[in-house]
C-alpha positions in Angstrom: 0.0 0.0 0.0 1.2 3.5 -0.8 -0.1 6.3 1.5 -0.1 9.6 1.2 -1.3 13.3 1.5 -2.3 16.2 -1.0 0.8 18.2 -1.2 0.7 21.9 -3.1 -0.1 20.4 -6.3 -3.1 17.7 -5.3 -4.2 17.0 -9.2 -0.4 15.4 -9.6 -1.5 13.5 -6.2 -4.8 12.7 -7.6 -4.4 12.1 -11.1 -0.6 11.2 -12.4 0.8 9.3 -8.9 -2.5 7.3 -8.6 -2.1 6.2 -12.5 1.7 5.3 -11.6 1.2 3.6 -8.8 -1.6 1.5 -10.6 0.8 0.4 -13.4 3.1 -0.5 -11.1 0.8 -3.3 -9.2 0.6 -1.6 -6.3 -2.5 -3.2 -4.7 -3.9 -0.2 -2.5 -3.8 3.9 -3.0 -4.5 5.5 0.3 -5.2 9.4 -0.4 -5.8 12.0 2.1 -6.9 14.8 0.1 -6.4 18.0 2.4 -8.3 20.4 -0.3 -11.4 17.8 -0.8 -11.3 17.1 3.4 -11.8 13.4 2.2 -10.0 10.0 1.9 -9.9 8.0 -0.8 -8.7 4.5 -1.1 -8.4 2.9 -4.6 -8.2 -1.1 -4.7 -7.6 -3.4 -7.4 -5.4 -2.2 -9.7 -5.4 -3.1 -13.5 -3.3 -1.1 -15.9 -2.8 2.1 -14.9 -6.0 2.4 -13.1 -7.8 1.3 -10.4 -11.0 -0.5 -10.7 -12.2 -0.2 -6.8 -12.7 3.3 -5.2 -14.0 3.9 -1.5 -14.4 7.5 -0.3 -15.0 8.7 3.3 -15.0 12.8 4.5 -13.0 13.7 7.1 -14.9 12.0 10.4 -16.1 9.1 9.1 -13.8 6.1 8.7 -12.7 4.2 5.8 -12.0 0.8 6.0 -9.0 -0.3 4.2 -8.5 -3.5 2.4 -6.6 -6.8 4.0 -4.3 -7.4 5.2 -4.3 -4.6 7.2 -8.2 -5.0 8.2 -8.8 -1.4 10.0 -11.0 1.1 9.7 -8.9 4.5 9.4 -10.0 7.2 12.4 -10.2 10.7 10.2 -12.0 12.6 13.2 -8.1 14.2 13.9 -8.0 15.5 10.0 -11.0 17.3 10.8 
């Protein structure tokens, strides 16, 4: 799993990385998008996309994929 935050330019987090990082195999995107105050976690890779997306806003908790098994608390991003 890559993890990661929005930094001053969030559409090269967004867009480019996520595509990258899906080409690559990697099996799960975690996102915390500062500017959108929600998370995003992209599953199931295939080319250079993913074909699984789960959002949550900032105070509710995503659940991310096995192995880890957890539900993310995002009350502290709020």
């Amino acid at each position: 799993m890559v993890a990661e935050v929005t930094s001053s330019r969030p559409d090269q987090d967004r867009i480019a990385k996520r595509h990258c990082y899906a080409r690559a195999g990697i099996p799960s995107h975690l996102l915390i998008d500062r500017d959108k105050s929600q998370v995003s976690v992209f599953g199931k890779p295939q080319r250079d996309e993913y074909t699984e997306v789960h959002l949550a806003p900032f105070g509710q908790p995503p659940a991310l994929p096995d192995p880890f098994g957890f539900e993310l608390d995002t009350k502290p991003f709020l």
